[in-house]
N, C-alpha and C positions, 0 to 999 in steps of 0.2 A: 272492855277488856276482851282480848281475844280469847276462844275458846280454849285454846290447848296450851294456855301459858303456862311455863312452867315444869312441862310435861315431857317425857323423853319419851320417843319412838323408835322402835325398827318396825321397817317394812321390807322386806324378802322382794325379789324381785323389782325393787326399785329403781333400776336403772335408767327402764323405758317402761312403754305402756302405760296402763294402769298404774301401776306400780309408781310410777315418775310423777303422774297429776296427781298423786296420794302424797308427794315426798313435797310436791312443789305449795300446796293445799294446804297442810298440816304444818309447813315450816311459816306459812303466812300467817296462819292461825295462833303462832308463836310456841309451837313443839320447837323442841331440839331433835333433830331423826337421823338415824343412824340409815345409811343407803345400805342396804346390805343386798350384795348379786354377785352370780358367780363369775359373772364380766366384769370382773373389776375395774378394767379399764376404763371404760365405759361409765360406772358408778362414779369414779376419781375425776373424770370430765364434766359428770352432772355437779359433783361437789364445788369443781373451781367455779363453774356456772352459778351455782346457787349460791355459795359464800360471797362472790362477787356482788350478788343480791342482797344481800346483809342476813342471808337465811343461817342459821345456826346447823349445818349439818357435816357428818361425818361419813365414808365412804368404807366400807371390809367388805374383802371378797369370802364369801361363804357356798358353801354345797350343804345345801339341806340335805341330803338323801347322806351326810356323811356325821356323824355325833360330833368327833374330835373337830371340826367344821363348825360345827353349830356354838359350840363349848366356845369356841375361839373367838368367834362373835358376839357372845353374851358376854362374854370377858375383857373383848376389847370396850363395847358399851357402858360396861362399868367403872374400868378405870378413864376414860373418855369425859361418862356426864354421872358415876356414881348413881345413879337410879335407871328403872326402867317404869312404866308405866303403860304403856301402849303396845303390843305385840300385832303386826298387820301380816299373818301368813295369806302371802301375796304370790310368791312365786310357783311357777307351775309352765308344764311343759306338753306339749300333744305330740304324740306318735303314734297314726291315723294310719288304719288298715281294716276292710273287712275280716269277719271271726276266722274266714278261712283260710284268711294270709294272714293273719296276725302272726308274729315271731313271738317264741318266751321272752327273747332281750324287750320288743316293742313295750310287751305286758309290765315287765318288769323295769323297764326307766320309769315309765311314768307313776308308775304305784311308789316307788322309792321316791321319785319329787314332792308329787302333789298329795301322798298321802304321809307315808313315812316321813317326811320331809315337817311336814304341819305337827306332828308328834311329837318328834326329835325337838323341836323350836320350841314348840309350849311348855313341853316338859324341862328342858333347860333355862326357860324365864321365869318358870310354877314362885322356886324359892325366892326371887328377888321379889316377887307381887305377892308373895304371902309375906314377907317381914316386914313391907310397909305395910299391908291390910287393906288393901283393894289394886283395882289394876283391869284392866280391858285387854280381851282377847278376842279378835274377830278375823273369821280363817273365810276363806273364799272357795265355795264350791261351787254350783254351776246349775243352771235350766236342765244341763244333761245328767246330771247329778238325779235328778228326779224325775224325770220323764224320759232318757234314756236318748238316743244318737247313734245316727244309723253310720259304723265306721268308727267308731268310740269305749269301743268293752272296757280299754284300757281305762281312757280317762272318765267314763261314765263311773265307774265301778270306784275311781278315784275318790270324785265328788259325790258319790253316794255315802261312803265310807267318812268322810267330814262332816256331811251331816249327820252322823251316828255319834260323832266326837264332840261333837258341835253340843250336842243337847245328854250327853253323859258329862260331858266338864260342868256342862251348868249345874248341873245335881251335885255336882263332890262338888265345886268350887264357889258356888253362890251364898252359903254359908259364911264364905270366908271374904265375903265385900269383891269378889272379883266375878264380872260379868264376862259371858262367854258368848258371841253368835255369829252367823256367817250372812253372807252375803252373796246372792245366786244371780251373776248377771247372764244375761241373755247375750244374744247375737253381738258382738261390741267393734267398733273401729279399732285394733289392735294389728300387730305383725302378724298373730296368728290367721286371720281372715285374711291375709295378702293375697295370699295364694288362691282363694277360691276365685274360681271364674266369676265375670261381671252379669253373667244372665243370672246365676245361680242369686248372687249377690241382690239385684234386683230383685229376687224373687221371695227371699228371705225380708227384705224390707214391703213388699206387701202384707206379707201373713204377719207383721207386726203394726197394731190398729196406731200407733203413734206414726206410721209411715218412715221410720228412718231405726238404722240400727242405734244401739247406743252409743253414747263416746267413753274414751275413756275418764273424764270429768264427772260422768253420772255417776261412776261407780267410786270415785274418790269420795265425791262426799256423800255416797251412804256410809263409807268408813268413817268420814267424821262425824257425823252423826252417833255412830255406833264407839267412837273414840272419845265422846264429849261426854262432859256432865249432864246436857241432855236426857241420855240414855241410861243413866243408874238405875234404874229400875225393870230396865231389858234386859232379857237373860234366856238363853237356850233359843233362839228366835232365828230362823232362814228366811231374809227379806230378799226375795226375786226384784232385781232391778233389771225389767227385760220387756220394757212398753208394752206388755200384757201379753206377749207372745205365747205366753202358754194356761193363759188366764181361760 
């Protein structure tokens, strides 16, 4: 029997990246997953793709950083598959600047995605996963989340802040059959790394003892893992998925 039969997903950011081997992962697994990104274009294409697959999944455009946004996709998920079950706050954004160029706007997108954003979502799925009585939430913060990134206040400050959420939800909400934990991946083959230069790029996969950055596959299935029955008994937990680079 496949892990996640039976089970309904959203994962945020699911268009591409990460997000996409989590949507593509989980649907093989036999979730139902809802794409939810704010490219919706893009989601709608992955959906014709994956339906064509036999995968069970559905595409809404949402803006985390927006409540009535958020509202609208936990709404469209219920009347869609009636339950929810797995919440994968996935999506998140970098807007990269030393502290002395950094802009208030810089500061301020990315703390409204990757932080605000991760709130707004859990808090909006809290009541569908407290009237069944259990339910997995697993938010993604980051190696810079905890050890900090030089070029990063914004999004360090982001993912430090998820891990603060990360391990207070498991306290209120472990009581109540719902597990909460994040997931800290390191250096990973994504859009967001395009742009760095290839020496730099090189250089980052030395100081990683597995010799290569991650992909985004590694980090899907720590979500499933962390989305399975497996894991019922994990709770408040930051599993760095980052070939020891900061080990």
């Amino acid at each position: 029997m496949s892990r996640l039969e039976g089970k309904v997903a959203i994962i945020t950011g699911g268009a591409n990246g990460i997000g996409l081997e989590a949507v593509r992962l989980f649907g093989a697994e036999g979730a139902k997953v809802v794409i939810a990104d704010f490219d919706v274009e893009t989601a709608e294409k992955r959906e014709t793709e994956l339906r064509n697959k036999g995968f069970d999944v559905s595409a809404v455009k949402v803006n985390v950083a927006n409540r009535a946004s958020v509202n609208e996709m936990v709404d469209f998920t219920i009347k869609q598959y009636q339950q929810i079950d797995i919440l994968i706050n996935n999506a998140g954004i970098t807007r990269d600047a030393m502290l002395s160029k950094m802009t208030e706007e810089q500061f301020k997108q990315v703390i409204e995605v990757n932080l605000t954003g991760v709130f707004h979502c859990t808090q909006a799925v809290l009541p569908h996963l407290i009237n069944q009585g259990k339910g997995k939430v697993i938010n993604t913060s980051s190696v810079s989340g905890t050890y900090g990134n030089v070029g990063q206040t914004n999004y360090a400050a982001a993912k430090a802040g998820i891990i603060g959420m990360t391990k207070t939800w498991a306290k209120e909400l472990g009581r109540k059959q719902i597990n909460v934990n994040a997931i800290a991946p390191g250096f990973t083959e994504t859009s967001m790394v395009e742009s760095v230069p290839d020496h730099i790029i090189e250089g980052l996969k030395k100081q990683v003892p597995m010799g290569r950055l991650g992909k985004p596959e590694d980090i899907a299935r720590a979500y499933l893992y962390l989305a399975s029955e497996d894991s019922n008994y994990v709770n408040g937990q930051v599993i760095n998925v980052d070939g020891a680079i900061m080990m």
